[in-house]
N, C-alpha and C positions, 0 to 999 in steps of 0.2 A: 620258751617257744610257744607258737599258739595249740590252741587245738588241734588234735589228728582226726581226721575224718575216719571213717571205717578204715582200716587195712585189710586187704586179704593177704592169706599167706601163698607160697607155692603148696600143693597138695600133689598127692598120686594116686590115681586108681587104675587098677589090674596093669601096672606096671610101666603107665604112662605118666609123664609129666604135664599137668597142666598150669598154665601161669593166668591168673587172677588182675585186673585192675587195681591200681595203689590212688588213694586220693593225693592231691596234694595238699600243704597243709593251708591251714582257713587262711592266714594273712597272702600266703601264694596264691591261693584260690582266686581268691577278690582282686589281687592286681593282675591275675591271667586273663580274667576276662574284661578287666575294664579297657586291658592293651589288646584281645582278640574282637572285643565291639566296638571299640570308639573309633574315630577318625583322627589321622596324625600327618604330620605335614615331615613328617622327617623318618618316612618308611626306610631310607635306604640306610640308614645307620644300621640294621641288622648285621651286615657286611661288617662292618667296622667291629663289632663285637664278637661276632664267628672269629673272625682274623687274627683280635689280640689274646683269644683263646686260645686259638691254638699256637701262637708266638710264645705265651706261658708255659705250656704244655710242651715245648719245645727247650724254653729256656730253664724248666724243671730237671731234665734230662742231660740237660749240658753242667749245672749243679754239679747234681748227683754222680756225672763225671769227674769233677774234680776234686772229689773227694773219696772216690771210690777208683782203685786203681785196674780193676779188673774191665771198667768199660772205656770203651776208647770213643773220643768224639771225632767222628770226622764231620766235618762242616759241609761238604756236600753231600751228604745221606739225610738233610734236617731242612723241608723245607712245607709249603703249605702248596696245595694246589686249586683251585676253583675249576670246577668242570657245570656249566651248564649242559642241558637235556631237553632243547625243546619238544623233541618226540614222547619224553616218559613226562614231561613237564616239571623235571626235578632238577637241583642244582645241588652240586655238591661239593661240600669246603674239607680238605683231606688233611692232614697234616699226622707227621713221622713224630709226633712228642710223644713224653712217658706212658698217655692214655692212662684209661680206669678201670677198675677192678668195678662188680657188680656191687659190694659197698658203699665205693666212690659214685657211681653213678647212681644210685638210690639217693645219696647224701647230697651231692654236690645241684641233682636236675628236679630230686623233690622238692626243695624248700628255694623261694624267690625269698632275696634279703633277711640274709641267716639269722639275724638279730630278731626275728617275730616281733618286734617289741611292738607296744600299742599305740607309740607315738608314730611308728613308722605308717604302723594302719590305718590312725587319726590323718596323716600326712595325705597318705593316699587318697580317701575318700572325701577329705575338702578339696583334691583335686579335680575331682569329679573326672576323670579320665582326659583330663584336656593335656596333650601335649606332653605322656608320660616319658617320652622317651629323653627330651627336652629336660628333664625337672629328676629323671631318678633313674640310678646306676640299674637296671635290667638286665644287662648282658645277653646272656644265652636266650633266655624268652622273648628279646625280642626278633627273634624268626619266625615268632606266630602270626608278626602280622600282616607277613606274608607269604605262609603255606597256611593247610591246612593240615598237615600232618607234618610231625619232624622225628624223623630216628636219627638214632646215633649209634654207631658200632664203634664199640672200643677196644683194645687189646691193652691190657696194662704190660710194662716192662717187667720183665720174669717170671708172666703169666703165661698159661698153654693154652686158656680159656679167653673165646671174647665173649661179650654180652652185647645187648641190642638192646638199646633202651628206645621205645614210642609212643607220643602220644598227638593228638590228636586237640589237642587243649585243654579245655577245665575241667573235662570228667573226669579227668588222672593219665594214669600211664601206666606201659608193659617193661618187664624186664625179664629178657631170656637166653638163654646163651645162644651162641651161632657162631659161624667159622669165619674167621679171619687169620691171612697169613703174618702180617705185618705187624708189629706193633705199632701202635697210634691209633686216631681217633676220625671216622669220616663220619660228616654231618650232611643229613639228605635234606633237602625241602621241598617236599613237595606242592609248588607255589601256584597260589590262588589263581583263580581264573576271573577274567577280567571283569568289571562293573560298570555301569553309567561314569559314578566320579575315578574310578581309580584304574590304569592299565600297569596291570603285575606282568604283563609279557615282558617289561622292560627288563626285569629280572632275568631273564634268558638272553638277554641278547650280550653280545661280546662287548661292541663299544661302550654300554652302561656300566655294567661290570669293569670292566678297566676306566673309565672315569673313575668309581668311586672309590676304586681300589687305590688309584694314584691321590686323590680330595684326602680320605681320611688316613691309608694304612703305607704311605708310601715310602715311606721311613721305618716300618718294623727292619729286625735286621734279619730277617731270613728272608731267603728269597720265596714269592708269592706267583706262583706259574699257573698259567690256563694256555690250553693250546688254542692258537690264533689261526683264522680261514686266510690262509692267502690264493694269490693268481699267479696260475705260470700257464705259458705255452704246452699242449701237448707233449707229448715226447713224439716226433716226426712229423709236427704238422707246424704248420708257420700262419695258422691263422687260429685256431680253436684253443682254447685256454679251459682250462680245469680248477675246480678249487683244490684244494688242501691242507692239511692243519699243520701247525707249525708251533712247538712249544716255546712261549716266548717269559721270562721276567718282567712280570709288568712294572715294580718296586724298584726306586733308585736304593733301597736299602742304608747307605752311608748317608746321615745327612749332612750336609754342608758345615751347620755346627760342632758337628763333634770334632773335627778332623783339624789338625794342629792348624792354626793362625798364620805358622811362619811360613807354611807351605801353599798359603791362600794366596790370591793374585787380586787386585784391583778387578780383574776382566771375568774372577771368578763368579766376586761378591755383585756384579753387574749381571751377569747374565743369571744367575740365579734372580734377582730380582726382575729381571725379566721373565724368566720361565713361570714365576709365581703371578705374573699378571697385576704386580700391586703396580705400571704405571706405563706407560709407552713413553718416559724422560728416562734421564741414567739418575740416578739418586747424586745426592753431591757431599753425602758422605752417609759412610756405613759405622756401626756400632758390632763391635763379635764382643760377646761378657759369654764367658766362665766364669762362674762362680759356686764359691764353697765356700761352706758355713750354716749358720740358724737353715738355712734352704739353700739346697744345691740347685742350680737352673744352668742352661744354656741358652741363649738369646743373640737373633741377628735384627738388628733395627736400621730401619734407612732415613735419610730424611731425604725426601723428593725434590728434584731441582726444580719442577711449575707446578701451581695448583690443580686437586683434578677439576675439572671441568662444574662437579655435583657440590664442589664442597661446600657450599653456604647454602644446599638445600635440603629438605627432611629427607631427602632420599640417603643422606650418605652416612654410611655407618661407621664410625672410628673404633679400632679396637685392633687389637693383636691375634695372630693364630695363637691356638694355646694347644700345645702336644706333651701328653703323660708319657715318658718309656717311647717317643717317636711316633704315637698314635694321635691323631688330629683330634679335639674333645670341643672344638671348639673356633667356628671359623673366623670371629669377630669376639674379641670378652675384651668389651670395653672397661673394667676394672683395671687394665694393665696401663692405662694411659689416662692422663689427665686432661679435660679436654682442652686447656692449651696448647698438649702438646698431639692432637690427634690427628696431626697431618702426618705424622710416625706410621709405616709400613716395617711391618716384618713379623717374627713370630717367638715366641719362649718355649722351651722345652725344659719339664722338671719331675725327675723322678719320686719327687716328694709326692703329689700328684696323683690322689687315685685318678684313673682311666676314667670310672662311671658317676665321678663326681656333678653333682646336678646343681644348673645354675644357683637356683636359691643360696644353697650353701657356695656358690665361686663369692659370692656378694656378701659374706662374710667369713672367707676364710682368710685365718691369720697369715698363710704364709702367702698366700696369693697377693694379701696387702703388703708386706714385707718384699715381694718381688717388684710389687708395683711402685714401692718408693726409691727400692735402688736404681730401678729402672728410670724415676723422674730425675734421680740426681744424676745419670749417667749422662743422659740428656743434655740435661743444663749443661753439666762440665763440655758433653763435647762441643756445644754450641758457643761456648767461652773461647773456647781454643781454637774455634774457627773464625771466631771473629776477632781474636790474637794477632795470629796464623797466616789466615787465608781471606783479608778483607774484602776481597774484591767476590768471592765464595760467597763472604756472610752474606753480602750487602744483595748478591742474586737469591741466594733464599728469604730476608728479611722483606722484598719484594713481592716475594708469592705469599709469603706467611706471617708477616710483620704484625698483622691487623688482627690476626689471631691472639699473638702473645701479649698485646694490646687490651684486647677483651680478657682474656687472662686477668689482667689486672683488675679492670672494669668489674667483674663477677665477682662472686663471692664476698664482693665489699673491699676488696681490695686485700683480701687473704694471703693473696698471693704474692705480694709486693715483692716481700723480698728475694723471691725467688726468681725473677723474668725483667726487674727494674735493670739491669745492668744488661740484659738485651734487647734494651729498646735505640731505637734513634730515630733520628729526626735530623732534617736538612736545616742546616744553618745561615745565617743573614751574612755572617764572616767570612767562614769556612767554604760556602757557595757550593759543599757536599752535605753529605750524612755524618752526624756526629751521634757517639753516645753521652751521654748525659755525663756518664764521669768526665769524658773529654770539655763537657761545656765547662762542670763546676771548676774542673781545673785551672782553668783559662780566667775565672772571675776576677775582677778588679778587686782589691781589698776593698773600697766602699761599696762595693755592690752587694746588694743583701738578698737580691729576689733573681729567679729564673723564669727570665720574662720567653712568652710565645707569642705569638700570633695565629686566629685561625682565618681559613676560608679554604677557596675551592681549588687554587692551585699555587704551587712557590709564585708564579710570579704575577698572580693579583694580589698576596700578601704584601710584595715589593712594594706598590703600589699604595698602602693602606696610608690616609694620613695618623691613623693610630700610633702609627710606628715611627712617626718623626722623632719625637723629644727621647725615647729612648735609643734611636740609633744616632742621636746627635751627643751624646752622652758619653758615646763610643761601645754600648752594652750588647750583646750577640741577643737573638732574637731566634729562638727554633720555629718552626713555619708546622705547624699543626696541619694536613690535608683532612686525612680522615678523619671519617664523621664519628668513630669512636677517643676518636684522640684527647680532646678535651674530657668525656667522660673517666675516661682511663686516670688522666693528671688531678680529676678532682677525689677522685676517690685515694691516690699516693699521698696527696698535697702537698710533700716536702719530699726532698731528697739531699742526701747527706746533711740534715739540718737547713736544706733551702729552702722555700716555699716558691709555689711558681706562681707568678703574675700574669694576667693578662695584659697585654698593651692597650686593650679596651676595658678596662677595669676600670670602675670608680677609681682606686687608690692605685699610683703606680709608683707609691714610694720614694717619690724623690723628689727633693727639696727644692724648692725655685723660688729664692727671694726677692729676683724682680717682677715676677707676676702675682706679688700677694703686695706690692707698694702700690697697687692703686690707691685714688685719695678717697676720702669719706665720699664728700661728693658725685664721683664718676662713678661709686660703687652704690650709690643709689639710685642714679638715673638708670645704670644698667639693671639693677634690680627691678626698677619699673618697666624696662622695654622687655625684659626677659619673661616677668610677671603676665605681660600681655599677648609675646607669643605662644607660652603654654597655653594660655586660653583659648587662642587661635588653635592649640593642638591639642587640642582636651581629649582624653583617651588614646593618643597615638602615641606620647612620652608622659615621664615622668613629671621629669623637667625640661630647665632650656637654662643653661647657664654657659659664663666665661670659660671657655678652654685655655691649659695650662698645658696640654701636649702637644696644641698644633702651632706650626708655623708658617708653612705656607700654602697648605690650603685654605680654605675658609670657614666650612664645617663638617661633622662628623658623627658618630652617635656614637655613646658607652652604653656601656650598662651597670647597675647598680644589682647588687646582692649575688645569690649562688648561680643563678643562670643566663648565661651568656646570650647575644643575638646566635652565634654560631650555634648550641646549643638546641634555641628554640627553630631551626630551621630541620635538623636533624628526626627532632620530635613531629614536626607539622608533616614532614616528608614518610611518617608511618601509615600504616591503616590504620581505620580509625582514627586515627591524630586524637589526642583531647584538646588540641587548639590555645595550648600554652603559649603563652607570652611573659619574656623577658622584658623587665623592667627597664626601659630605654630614654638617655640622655640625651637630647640635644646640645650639642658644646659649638659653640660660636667661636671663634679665632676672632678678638677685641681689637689686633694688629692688622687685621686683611681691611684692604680698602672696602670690601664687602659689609663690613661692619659700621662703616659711616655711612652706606646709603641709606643700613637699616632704622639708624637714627635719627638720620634724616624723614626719614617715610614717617615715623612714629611720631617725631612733633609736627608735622605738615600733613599727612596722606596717608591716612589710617586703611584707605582700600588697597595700597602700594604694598602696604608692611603686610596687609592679609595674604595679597601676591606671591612678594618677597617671602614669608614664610613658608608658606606653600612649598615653593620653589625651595629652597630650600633644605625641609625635611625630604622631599620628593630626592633630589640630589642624595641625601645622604643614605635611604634606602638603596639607592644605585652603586655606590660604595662599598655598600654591605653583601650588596646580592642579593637584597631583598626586594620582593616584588611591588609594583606599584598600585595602589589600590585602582586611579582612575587613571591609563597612562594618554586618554584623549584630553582629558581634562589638564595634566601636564604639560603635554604639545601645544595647546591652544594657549598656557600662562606665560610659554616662553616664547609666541608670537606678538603678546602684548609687551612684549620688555622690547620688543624689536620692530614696535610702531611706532 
């Protein structure tokens, strides 16, 4: 423990009692007051920690009933009540538990974070007060930061005596007996008066208080009452109306997880996901896990039938409710989801679980990680099984979410392969739907060795590609790449079940054509000279300019040579910033299109023709690709000279 400051004791002179200031100690010291002067964005959590106080202090006594035969629990004599005070400016949180004895209450309200230890101190003080509520279990202290005084009157169980513990903040605290009928425990706050930045009225009013009572505590399992102002008509009068208060349950108390499975309804698991606000769709399918074992949790997960509207921008936060014992700790802890799978709504509840556990430590605690992986594999399985199952299901969520589990792959380097490869798809050249890649490799010809794609902008300007001729004449399926993550995603897999995937614009497409390697010596060097002469014509716009082997009945086309595709470098240029990358780009001529003997012709006759003619040409084949044209008047005007 740390240092004790002075203590006073109780003393008596000429037959009075007088009660003395108690310090508290040095490590509580230093974090009372860095949480009574700093500024916090998350004042209302006090509530949340009064509430699971006295929910303990309640569930002490329910214990201690069942093992003790002499007390009897009745379940309606045990509950918590909040009574704002706008007049006295006090609010007050009541609850019927075991309550404490003047030991307990010296013990339990003098020391913050029982452990004193030094690291705890060190912790504190490189936090410099920022956001302590956020970062470290406080509990009861934090009511300071919003009163200026807080008593508490306790009655312990089998006690005739209550005590009055108060204090005021960091100079210490009183403790002295006074009259209580009831046993249990009411906590006063006398709450702050308002500032420039901050309005503590909020604190007194009913509808805030029942907001945050339902956000954080609305799952404790006792009932949580404040009496509520309603409206009625006078009594004999048919126009003048009165208020009045009216004791109401603000807490659904049962949460939806605990309550047996079998007894749940489709309409249940809906409207609860509605009441939670994770989305204005119906989800299109729900997750309920019980589990037991290394970490007992309970967990309802949805997956949403349309994307939200934020979700590809910095505003939107992925993560799971995280509830200790039914108390909210946590609105958003992205540690429970992976971010593939962060379009996941719903929430984990685990008694494992301290209450006041502080992010830092959520971000490397072992069982948290251990819920967060059963929680991936549950995932995955039920996404298997839906797209088993309930095809028509998968294929509307792989829709909204596709391009996510895509990027999945894409990140990490491809870490995740194995986990999201088998729900992926992609539209097919055969099939003329969505196929998954197992269903492609299945389907493979036994000579076929590659798992050929195509990209661009939609299925049916892929249709279109003359890329795709020699492999769909081949009779080979051809998956249709749209998005712009698609290709990055397949380079970073490379293979699947031992296949490597090709592009249909790829230098290499693997496949053997030994009538287009029987040109003779000779045609293969005049062509080497005309080709020789169009690159030069295209000096910096391709690589090269050679014979095509995949087309047949357009005329030309462009490939690409090495890791990056044209599809690719359109993707990157479409950034901020852009760094203005370029793919290494083929000119491929079709040696068979009558196209090709005019070129030859131009070449030994009409050297300004074939300047033309190239032009045209490459310009064409940018048009193909989707690529833009650098001069499109200068284009216009070469194809009015072809047609004088």
């Amino acid at each position: 423990m740390g240092r004790v400051l002075t203590i006073h004791m109780t003393f008596s002179m000429g037959g009075e009692v007088y009660m003395a200031k108690k310090q508290f100690k040095t490590e509580s010291k230093k974090l009372l007051d860095l949480m009574i002067n700093s500024i916090y964005t998350h004042r209302e959590i006090f509530l949340r920690e009064l509430i699971s106080n006295a929910s303990d202090a309640i569930d002490k006594i329910y214990y201690k009933a069942l093992t003790d035969e002499s007390i009897s629990f009745d379940k309606d004599n045990y509950y918590i009540k909040v009574v704002p005070d706008k007049g006295s400016r006090t609010l007050r949180i009541s609850d019927t538990g075991i309550g404490m004895t003047k030991e307990e209450l010296d013990d339990n309200l003098g020391v913050i974070a029982k452990s004193g230890s030094l690291a705890f101190k060190k912790e504190i003080e490189s936090m410099d007060g920022h956001d302590i509520i956020g970062q470290f279990g406080v509990g009861f202290y934090s009511a300071f930061m919003v009163s200026d005084t807080v008593t508490v009157i306790s009655k312990a169980f089998g006690s005739d005596v209550a005590y009055k513990w108060q204090s005021s903040g960091a100079d210490g605290y009183t403790i002295e007996p006074c009259e209580k009928d009831t046993v249990g425990t009411d906590i006063i706050l006398k709450i702050k008066e308002n500032t420039e930045d901050e309005n503590f009225n909020e604190y007194l009013e009913e509808y805030r208080l029942k907001a945050i009572i339902k956000k954080y505590s609305d799952f404790i399992r006792y009932p949580i009452k404040m009496d509520i102002t309603r409206r009625r008509l006078k009594e004999g009068s048919e126009k003048e109306y009165e208020d009045y208060k009216e004791e109401q349950i603000i807490n659904s108390m049962v949460p939806i997880w605990k309550r047996n499975k079998n007894e749940l309804t489709k309409e249940d698991y809906d409207n609860f996901y509605s009441e939670k606000h994770y989305g204005f769709d119906k989800p299109i399918k729900h997750i309920h896990i019980s589990a037991d074992g290394a970490v007992s949790y309970n967990a309802i997960l949805f997956i949403p039938e349309k994307m939200p509207f934020d979700f590809y921008t910095k505003e939107y936060e992925k993560g799971l409710e995280l509830y200790s014992k039914g108390v909210m700790i946590m609105n958003k802890c992205p540690d429970l989801l992976p971010d593939y799978f962060s379009f996941v709504k719903g929430l984990v509840d685990s008694e494992d679980l301290s209450l006041n556990i502080s992010r830092e430590i959520l971000q490397h605690d072992r069982q948290l990680k251990l819920i967060a992986k059963n929680i991936k594999n549950k995932i995955k399985s039920e996404l298997e099984n839906l797209l088993k199952t309930e095809r028509d299901k998968y294929e509307e969520f792989y829709k909204a979410f596709g391009r996510q589990l895509k990027y999945g792959i894409y990140s990490e380097f491809g870490s995740n392969k194995e986990t999201l490869q088998d729900l992926l798809m992609f539209y097919s050249s055969k099939e003329k739907k969505m196929v998954t890649l197992d269903e492609y490799v299945s389907r493979m010809p036994e000579e076929q060795k590659y798992i050929y794609y195509a990209t661009g902008e939609s299925n049916e300007r892929i249709e279109k590609l003359p890329q795709a001729e020699l492999v769909s004449d081949k009779g080979y399926e051809i998956l249709y790449f749209t998005d712009d993550v698609d290709e990055f995603s397949i380079k970073m897999m490379m293979s699947y079940k031992d296949k490597e995937f090709r592009s249909v614009s790829g230098s290499d497409l693997g496949i053997e054509l030994e009538d287009k390697k029987n040109l003779s010596d000779t045609e293969e060097k005049d062509n080497k000279e005309l080709f020789e002469h169009m690159k030069s014509i295209l000096s910096g716009k391709v690589k090269d300019v050679r014979a095509s082997v995949r087309l047949k009945n357009h005329p030309v086309c462009l490939s690409n040579e090495g890791e990056l595709s044209i599809e690719m470098e359109k993707v990157l240029n479409s950034m901020p910033n852009s760094p203005g990358i370029k793919a290494d780009k083929v000119l491929e001529i079709n040696t068979d299109h009558e196209v090709f003997k005019s070129l030859k012709e131009a070449y030994e006759k009409d050297k300004d023709k074939l300047n033309l003619y190239t032009n045209l040409l490459y310009n064409q084949a940018l048009l193909i690709e989707g690529l833009p044209i650098s001069d499109p008047v200068e284009f216009t005007n070469s194809i009015c000279k072809i047609m004088v």
